[in-house]
N, C-alpha and C positions, 0 to 999 in steps of 0.2 A: 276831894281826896288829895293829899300830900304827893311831891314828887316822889316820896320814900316806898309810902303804897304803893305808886303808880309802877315802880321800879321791881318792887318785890313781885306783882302779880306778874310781871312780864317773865320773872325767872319763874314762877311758875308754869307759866304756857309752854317755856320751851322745856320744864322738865314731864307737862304731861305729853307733851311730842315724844320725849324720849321712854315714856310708859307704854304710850299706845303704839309704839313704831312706827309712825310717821315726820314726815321734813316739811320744816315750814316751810311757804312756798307763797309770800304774800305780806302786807303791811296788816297789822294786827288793828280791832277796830274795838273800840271800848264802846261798852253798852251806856246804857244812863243810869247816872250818877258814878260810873266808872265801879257798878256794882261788878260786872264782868269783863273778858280780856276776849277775843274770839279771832282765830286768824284761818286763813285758807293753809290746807297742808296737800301733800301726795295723797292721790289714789285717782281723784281728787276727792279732797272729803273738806269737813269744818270743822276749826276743833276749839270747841269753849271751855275758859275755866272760870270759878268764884270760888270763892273764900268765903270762911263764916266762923264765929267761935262757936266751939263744941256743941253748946246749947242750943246753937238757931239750923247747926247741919245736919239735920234728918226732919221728918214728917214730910208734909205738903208742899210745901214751898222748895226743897231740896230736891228731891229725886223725880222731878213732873215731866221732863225731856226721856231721863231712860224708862220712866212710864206707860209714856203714850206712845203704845205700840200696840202691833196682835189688830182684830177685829174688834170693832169697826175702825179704827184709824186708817186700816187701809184702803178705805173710800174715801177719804180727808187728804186734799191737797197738801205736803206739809215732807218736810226733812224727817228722811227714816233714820232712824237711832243706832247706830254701828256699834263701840262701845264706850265703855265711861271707865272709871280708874278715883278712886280714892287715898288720899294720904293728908298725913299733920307734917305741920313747919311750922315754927315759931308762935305755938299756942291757937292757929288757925285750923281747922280742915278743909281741904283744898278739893274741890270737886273739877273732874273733865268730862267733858260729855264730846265724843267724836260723833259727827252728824254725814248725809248725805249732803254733799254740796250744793248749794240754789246759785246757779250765776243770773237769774232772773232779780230787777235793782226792788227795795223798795218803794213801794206808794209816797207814803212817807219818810222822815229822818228823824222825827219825836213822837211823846205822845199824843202831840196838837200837832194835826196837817195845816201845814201854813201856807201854803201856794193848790191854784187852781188844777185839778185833774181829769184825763178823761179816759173812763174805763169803758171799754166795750161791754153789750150786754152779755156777752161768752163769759165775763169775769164777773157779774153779779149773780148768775147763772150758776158755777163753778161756787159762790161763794156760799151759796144757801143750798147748795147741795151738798157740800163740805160740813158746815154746819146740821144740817138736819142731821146726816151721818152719825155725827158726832153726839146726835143725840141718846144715840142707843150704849152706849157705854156708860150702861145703867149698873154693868156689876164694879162699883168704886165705892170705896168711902171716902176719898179725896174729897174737898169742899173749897170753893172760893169766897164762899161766903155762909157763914152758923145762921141761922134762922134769930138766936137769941143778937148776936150783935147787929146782925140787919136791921132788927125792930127798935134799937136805940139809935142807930148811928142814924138812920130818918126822924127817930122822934128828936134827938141831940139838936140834930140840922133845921129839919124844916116845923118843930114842934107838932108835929100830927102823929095818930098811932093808925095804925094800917093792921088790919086783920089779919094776922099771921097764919091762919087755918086756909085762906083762901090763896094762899100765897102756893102756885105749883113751880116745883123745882125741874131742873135739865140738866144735863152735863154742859158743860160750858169751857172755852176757851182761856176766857177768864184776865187777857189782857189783849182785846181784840183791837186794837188801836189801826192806825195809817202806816205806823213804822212796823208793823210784823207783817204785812201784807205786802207780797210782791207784784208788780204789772207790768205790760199788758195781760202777763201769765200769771192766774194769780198759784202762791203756795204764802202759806200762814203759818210762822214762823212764830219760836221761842214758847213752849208748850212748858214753860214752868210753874205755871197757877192752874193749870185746866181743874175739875172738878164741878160740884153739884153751883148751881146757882141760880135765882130767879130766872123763869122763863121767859127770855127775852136780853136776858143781860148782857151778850155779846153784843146785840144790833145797837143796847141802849147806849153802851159805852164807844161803840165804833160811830154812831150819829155823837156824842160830844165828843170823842177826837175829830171831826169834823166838823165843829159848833162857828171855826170860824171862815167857812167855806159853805155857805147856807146851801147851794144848790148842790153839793155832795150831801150834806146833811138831812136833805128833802127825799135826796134819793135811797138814802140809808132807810128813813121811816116807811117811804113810798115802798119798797123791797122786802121790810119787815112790817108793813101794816098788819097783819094778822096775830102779830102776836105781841106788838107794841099795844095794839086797841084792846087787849087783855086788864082784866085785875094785877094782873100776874105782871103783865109790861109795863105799868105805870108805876108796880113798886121796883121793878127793874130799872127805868128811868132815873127814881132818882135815887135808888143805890147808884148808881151810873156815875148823876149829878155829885153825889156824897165825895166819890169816890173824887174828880176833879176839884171838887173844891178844896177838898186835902190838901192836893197837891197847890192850890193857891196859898194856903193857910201857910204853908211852908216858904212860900217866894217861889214858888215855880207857876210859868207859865200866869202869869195875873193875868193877863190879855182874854183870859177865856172863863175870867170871874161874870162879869155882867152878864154875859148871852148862856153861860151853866145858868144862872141865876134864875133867868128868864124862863130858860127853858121849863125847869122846877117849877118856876111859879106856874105857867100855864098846864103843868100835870096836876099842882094843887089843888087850882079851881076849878080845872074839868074834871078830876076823877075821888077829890077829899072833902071841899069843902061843903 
C-alpha cells in the first residue's frame, strides 16, 4: 500500500472516532496487507476501519464483525460488536466497526506462527468449546466457502475430484489462524469471513497457520482428530492447504510452501488415492 493510502485511511479512523464518539487513545495498528487501520479509543473500546470500492462493500466479506452477534456467539470467546458507521470519500466506502476491547496479546503476529508457544490446556478447552458453539449458527447464509468453487479450487490444485455430496457443511470462523487468537486467555478475534464451510475448516487452517511449529500443529490435529479423520476433514484440509498456497502463489509467506505441500500430499494418499 502507498504512503498516500496509508495516510488517507489514517484520516479516516480518526473521522470514524468523530462518528462514533470516541477519543483515540492509543497507536493505531494495521492489519495485513494494510487492508485495515484499527486503534484503541475511550470507553475503552476498539475501533477498526476499511475501505472498499462500492462494488466489493457489501455482502459477506463486508458486514461479518457487526454480524456476529445474538446467540449462539454469546457462548464464543471473542469482541462484542458496540457499533459501526458507514460513509464514501473519494470514490471509496469506508466501513468502522467499534468493538469491545481485548487487552489479552495475540498468539500470533501473522497468518503463519513463526515462534514456539505454550498454551495451557484451559485454552484448548475454551477453544473447541468456542467453536462447537459456533456451530449452531445454523440460521446464515453467509459462506466461506461455495460448494461449486471448493470442488475446483482442489481439483485446480491438487488435480483429484472429491465427492461433493459427502462433503458436511458448519458454520465456521473462516480465518482461524495464530494472529486472531489471543493467550494465555484465549478470545478469537476479526469475525469478517465467519460463515458455512467444510466441517472441519477452522482446526484445518489453524493446524497450517501452525505448519511451521510441528508440535503446535500436532496438537491442533490431536484436538480436532474427530473431525479432521472425517470425509468432511480431509476435503477441509486441503481447502485449508489451497487456501495457503494462494497465499504463496502471491509471494507471501514461501516458507510454508513445502510443509502446506506435504501436508496435502499425505491427505492425498490416505484419503483420494
Amino acid at each position: 500500500m502507498s504512503d498516500e493510502r496509508r495516510d488517507w485511511l489514517a484520516k479516516q479512523l480518526a473521522a470514524a472516532a468523530v462518528r462514533l464518539g470516541v477519543t483515540i487513545d492509543g497507536e493505531p495498528v494495521r492489519g495485513s496487507y494494510d487492508r485495515t487501520l484499527a486503534v484503541r479509543t475511550s470507553g475503552p473500546a476498539w475501533l477498526r476501519v476499511t475501505a472498499q470500492e462500492p462494488q466489493w462493500a457489501r455482502g459477506e466479506y463486508w458486514d461479518g464483525i457487526a454480524t456476529a452477534t445474538g446467540a449462539p456467539f454469546d457462548a464464543v470467546p471473542m469482541p462484542r460488536h458496540l457499533h459501526s458507521a458507514e460513509w464514501a470519500d473519494g470514490g471509496q466506502v469506508v466501513r468502522a466497526d467499534l468493538l469491545t476491547l481485548v487487552d489479552e496479546p495475540a498468539v500470533g503476529s501473522s497468518l503463519v506462527l513463526d515462534h514456539p508457544v505454550d498454551l495451557p490446556d484451559t485454552w484448548w478447552a475454551a477453544l473447541r468449546a468456542g467453536l462447537d458453539a459456533l456451530r449452531a449458527a445454523t440460521g446464515t447464509e453467509r459462506r466461506v466457502l461455495r460448494p461449486e468453487e471448493l470442488t475446483e479450487a482442489i481439483r485446480a490444485r491438487f488435480g483429484i475430484e472429491i465427492d461433493a455430496g459427502r462433503v458436511e457443511w458448519e458454520v465456521a470462523h473462516g480465518d482461524l489462524h495464530f494472529g486472531n487468537l489471543t493467550g494465555p486467555r484465549l478470545t478469537i478475534l476479526d469475525w469478517e469471513y465467519w460463515g458455512w464451510a467444510p466441517a472441519g475448516y477452522d482446526a484445518a487452517v489453524l493446524a497450517c497457520s501452525a505448519v511451521l511449529q510441528p508440535d503446535i500443529a500436532a496438537r491442533v490435529r490431536a484436538e480436532f482428530a474427530d473431525v479432521l479423520g472425517t470425509y468432511s476433514g480431509a476435503v477441509a484440509q486441503l481447502a485449508a492447504a489451497e487456501k495457503y498456497l494462494r497465499l504463496v502463489d502471491i509471494g507471501a509467506h514461501p516458507e510454508v510452501a513445502e510443509p502446506v505441500r506435504r501436508l496435502a500430499d499425505v491427505v492425498v494418499r490416505e484419503r483420494f488415492a
